[in-house]
C-alpha positions as CSV (number, residue, x, y, z in Angstrom):
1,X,-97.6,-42.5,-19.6
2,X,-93.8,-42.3,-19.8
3,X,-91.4,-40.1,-17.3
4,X,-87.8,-39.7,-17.5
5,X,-85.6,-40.4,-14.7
6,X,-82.2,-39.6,-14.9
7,X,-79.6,-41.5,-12.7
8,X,-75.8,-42.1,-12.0
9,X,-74.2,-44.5,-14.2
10,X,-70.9,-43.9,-13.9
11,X,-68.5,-42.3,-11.2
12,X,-64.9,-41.5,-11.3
13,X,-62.6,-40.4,-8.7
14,X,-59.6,-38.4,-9.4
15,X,-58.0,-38.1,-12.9
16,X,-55.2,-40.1,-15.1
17,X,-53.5,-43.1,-14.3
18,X,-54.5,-42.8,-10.6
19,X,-58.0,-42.3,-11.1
20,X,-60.8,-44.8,-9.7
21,X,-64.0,-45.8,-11.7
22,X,-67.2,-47.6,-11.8
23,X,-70.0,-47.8,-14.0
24,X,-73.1,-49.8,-14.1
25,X,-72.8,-50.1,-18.0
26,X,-72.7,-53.2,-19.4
27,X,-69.3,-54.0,-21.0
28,X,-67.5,-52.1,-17.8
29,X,-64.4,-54.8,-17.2
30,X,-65.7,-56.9,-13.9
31,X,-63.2,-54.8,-11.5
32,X,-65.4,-51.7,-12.6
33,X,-68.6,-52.7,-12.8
34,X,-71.3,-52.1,-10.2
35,X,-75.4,-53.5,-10.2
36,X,-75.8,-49.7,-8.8
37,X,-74.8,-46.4,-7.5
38,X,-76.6,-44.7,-5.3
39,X,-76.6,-41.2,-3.7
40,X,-77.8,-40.1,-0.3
41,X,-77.2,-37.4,2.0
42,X,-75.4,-37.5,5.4
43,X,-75.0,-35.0,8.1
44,X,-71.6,-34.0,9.7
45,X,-70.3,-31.4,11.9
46,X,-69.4,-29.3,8.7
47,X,-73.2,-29.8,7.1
48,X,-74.4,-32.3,4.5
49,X,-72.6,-34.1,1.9
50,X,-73.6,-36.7,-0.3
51,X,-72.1,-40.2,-0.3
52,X,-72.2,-42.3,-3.2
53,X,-72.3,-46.0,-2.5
54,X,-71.7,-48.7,-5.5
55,X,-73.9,-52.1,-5.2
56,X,-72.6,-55.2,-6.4
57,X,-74.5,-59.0,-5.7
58,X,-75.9,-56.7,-2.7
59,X,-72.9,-55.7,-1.2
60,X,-71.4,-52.2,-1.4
61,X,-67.9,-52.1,-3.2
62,X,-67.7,-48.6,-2.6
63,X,-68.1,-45.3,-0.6
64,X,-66.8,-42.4,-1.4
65,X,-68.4,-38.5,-0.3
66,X,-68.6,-35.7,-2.8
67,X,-65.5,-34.0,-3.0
68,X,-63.7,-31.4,-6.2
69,X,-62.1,-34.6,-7.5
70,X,-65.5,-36.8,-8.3
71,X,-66.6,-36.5,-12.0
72,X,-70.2,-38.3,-12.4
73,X,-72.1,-39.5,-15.2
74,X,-75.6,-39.6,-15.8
75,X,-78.3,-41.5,-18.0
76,X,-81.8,-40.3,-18.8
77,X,-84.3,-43.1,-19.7
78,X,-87.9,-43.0,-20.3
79,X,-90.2,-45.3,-18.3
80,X,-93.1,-46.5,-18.9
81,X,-95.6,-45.3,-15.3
């Protein structure tokens, strides 16, 4: 049986020149490119926010919390259960 999943590939923070991405698409340039991005949920004193982490050689290379300047992209692929 196959299921979708759909996950981050991509994330970018800010826009134009001053902008900061990652993607875990091969052919990203090597300053860009993450094994993984991954989303979880932390509490503050103002609620929960998600934090998005990038994963490279199992090390995070990045941290950043959701904010009106994140764009993310995502990929649906069907996997075989």
């Amino acid at each position: 049986m196959k299921e979708r999943r759909t996950y981050v590939k991509a994330i970018r923070m800010g826009w134009g020149e001053g902008s900061v991405y990652f993607s875990t698409e091969p052919g990203t340039t090597p300053d860009e490119y993450v094994d993984e991005i991954c989303m979880t949920q932390e509490h503050t004193v103002m609620g929960w926010i998600y934090v998005f982490k990038g994963v490279k050689d199992g090390r995070t290379v990045f941290s950043m919390y959701n904010a009106t300047n994140v764009t993310l992209y995502y990929k649906t692929v069907e996997v075989e259960e």
